[in-house]
ZARO-648989 format. One record per residue (C-alpha): chain; x, y, z; residue in one letter; residue number from 1. Coordinates in nm, 4 decimals. Example, Ala and Ser with C-alpha at 12.3 -4.5 7.8 and 13.67 -1.06 7.14 Angstrom:
# residues 2
+----+----------+----------+----------+----+-----+
| ch |       px |       py |       pz | aa |   i |
+----+----------+----------+----------+----+-----+
|  A |   1.2300 |  -0.4500 |   0.7800 |  A |   1 |
|  A |   1.3670 |  -0.1060 |   0.7140 |  S |   2 |
+----+----------+----------+----------+----+-----+
# end
This chain:
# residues 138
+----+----------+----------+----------+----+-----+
| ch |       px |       py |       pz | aa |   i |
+----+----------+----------+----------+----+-----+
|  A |   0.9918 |  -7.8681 |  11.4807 |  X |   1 |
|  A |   0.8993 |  -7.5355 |  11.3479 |  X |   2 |
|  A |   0.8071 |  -7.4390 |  10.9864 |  X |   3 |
|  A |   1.0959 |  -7.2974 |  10.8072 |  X |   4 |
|  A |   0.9618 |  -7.0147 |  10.5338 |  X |   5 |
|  A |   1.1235 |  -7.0194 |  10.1826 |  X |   6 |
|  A |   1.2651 |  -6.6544 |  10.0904 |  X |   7 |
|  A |   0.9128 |  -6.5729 |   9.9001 |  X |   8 |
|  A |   0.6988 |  -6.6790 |  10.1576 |  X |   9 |
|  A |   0.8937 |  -6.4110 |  10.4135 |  X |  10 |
|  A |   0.9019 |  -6.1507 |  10.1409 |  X |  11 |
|  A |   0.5321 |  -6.1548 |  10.0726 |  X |  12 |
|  A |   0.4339 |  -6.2102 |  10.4427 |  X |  13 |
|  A |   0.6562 |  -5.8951 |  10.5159 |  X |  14 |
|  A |   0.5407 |  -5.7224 |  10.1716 |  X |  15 |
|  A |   0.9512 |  -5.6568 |  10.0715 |  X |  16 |
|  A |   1.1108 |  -5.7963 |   9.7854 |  X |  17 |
|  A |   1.3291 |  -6.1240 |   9.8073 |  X |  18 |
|  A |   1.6327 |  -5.8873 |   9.7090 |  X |  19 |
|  A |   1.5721 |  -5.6576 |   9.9293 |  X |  20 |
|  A |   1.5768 |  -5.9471 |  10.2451 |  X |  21 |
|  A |   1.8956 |  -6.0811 |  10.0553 |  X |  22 |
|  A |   2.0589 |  -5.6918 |  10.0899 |  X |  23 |
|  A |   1.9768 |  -5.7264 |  10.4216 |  X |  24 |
|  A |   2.1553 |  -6.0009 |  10.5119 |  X |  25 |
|  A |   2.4546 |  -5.8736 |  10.3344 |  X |  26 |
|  A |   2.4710 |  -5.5974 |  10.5410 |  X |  27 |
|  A |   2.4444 |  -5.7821 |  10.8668 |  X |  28 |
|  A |   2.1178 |  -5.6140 |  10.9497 |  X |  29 |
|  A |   1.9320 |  -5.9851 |  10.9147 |  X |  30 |
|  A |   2.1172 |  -6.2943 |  11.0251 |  X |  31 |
|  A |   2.2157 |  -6.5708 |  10.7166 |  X |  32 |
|  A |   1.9000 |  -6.7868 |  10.6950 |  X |  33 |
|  A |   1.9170 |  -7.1569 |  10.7370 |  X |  34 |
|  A |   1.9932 |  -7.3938 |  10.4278 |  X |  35 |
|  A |   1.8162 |  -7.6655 |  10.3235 |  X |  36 |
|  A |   1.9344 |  -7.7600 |   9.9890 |  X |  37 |
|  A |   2.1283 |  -7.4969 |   9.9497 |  X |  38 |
|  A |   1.8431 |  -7.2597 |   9.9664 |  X |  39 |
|  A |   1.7792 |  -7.0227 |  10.2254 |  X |  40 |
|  A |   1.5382 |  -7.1152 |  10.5479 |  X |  41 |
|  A |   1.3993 |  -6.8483 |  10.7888 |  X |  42 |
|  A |   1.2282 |  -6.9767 |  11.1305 |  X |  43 |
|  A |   0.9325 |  -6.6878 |  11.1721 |  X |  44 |
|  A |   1.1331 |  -6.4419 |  11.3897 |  X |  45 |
|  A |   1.2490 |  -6.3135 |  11.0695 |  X |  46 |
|  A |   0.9250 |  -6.1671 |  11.0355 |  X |  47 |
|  A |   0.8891 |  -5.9149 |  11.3237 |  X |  48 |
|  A |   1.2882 |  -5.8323 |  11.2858 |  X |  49 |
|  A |   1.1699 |  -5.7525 |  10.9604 |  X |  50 |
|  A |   0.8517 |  -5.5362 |  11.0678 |  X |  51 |
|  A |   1.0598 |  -5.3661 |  11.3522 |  X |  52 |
|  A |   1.2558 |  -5.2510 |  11.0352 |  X |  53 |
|  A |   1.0287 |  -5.1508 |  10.8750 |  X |  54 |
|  A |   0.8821 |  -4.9026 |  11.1447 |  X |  55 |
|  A |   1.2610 |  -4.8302 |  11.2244 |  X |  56 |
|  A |   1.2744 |  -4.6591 |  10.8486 |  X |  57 |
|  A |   0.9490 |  -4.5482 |  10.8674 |  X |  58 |
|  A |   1.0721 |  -4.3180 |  11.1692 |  X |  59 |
|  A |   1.4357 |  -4.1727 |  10.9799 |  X |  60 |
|  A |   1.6657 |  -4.4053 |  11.1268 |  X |  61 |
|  A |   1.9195 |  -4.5184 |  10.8531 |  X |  62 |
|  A |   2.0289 |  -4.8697 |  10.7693 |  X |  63 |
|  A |   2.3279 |  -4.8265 |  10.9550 |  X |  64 |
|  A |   2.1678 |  -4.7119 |  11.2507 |  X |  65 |
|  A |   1.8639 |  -4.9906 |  11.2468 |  X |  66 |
|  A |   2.1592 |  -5.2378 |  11.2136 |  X |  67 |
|  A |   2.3348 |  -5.0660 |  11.5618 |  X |  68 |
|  A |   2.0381 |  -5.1595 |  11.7043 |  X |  69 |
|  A |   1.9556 |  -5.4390 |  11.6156 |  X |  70 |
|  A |   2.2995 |  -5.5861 |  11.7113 |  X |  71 |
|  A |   2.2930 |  -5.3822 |  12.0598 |  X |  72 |
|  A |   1.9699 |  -5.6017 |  12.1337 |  X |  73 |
|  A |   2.1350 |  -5.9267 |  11.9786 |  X |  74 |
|  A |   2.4182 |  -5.8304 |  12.2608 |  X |  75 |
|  A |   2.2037 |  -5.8649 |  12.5069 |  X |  76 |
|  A |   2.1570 |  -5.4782 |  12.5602 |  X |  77 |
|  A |   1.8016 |  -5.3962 |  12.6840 |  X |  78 |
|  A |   1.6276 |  -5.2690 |  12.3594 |  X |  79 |
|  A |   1.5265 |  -4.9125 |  12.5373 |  X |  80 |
|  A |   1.8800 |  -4.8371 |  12.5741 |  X |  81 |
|  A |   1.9840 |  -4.8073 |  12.2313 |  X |  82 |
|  A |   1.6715 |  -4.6928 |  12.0880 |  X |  83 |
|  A |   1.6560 |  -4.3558 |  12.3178 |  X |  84 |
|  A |   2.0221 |  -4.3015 |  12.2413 |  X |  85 |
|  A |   1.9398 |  -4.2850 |  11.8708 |  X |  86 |
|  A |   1.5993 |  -4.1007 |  11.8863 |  X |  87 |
|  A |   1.7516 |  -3.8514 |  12.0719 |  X |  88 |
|  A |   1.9998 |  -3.7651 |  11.7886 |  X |  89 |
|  A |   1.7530 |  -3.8273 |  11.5276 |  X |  90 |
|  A |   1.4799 |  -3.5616 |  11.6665 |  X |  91 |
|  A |   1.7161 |  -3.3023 |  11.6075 |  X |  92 |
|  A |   1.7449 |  -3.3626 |  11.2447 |  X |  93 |
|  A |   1.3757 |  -3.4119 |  11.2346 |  X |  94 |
|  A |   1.3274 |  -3.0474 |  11.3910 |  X |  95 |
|  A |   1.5027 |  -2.9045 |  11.1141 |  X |  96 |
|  A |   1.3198 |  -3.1162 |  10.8481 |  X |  97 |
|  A |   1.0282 |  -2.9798 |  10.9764 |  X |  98 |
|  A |   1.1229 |  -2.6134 |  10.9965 |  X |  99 |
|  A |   1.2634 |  -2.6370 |  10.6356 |  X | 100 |
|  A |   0.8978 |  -2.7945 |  10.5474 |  X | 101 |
|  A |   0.7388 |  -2.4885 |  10.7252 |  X | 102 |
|  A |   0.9829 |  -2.2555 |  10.5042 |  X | 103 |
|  A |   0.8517 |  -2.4314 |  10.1756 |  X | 104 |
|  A |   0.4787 |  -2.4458 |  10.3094 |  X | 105 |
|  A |   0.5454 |  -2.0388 |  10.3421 |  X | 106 |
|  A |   0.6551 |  -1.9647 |  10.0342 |  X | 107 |
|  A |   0.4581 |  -2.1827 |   9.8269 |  X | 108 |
|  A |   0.1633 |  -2.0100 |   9.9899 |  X | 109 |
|  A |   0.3051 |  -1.6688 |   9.9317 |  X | 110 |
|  A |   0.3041 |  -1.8001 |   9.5655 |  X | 111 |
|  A |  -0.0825 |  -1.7383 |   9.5531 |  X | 112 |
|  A |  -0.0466 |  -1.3549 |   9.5539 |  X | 113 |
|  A |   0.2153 |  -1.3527 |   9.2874 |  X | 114 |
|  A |   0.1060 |  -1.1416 |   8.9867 |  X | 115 |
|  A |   0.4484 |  -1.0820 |   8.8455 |  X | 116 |
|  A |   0.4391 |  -1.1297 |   8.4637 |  X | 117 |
|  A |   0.8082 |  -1.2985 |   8.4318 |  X | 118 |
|  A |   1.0369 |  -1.4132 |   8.6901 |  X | 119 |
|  A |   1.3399 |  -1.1998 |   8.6576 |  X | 120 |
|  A |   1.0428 |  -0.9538 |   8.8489 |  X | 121 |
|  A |   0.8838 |  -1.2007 |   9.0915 |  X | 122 |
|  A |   1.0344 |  -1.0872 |   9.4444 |  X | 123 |
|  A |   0.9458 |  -1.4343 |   9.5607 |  X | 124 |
|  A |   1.3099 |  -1.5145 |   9.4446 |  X | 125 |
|  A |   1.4856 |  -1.2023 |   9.5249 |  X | 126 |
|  A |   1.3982 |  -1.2852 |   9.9039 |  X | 127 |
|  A |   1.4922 |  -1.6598 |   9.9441 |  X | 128 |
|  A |   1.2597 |  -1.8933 |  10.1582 |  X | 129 |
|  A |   1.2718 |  -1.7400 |  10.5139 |  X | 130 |
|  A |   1.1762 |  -1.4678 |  10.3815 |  X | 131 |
|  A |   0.9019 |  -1.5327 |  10.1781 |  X | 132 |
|  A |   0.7331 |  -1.7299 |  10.4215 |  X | 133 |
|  A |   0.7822 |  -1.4989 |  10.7057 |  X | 134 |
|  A |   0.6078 |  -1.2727 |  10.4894 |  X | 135 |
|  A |   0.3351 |  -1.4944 |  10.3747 |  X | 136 |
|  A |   0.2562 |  -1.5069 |  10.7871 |  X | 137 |
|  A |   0.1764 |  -1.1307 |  10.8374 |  X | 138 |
+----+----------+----------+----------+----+-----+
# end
């Protein structure tokens, strides 16, 4: 029979908190543990559902959206088909994260040349963020 791992054994061999595996559960993105004693008992597959979720969170998916998958893939759904469908609408909201980044990069940098005494005469916030960065560009 296989080792069962106590909850702090699995939170400090996936480097989360034990409260943060017990929100997990609670929202049905990790199954309820075994009990032994009344205390909880994971088998080690707990700890690469728990690394893929990591990544998953790493990459922008939300909670919500790790749990889809996770429970298309319980299902029975081949894991590729769920994961494209929600990359593809996350890498639109990823494009615009990045362009607003680009807009901030731009206007902080436009921030070097600023020799304005007070703000109410700094033209960096007359012209918004396009703006400034489109200018810091030329």
């Amino acid at each position: 029979m296989m080792e069962m791992l106590t909850i702090g054994q699995v939170a400090e061999a996936a480097g989360v908190s034990a409260s943060a595996i017990r929100y997990y559960e609670r929202h049905r993105i990790l199954s309820e543990p075994t009990r032994v004693g009344g205390k909880r008992r994971y088998d080690a597959d707990v700890l690469r559902r728990l690394s893929v979720l990591e990544v998953a969170k790493q990459a922008g998916f939300s909670l919500e959206e790790i749990r889809l998958l996770f429970d298309a893939t319980d299902g029975g759904a081949p894991a590729h088909t769920e994961l494209k469908r929600l990359a593809q609408r996350k890498l639109p909201e990823l494009e615009a994260l990045i362009a607003r980044a680009a807009e901030v990069k731009g206007w902080l940098e436009a921030t070097g040349d600023c020799t304005c005494d007070t703000l109410d005469e700094c033209s960096l916030f007359d012209q918004g963020l396009r703006a400034a960065s489109a200018t810091s560009r030329l």
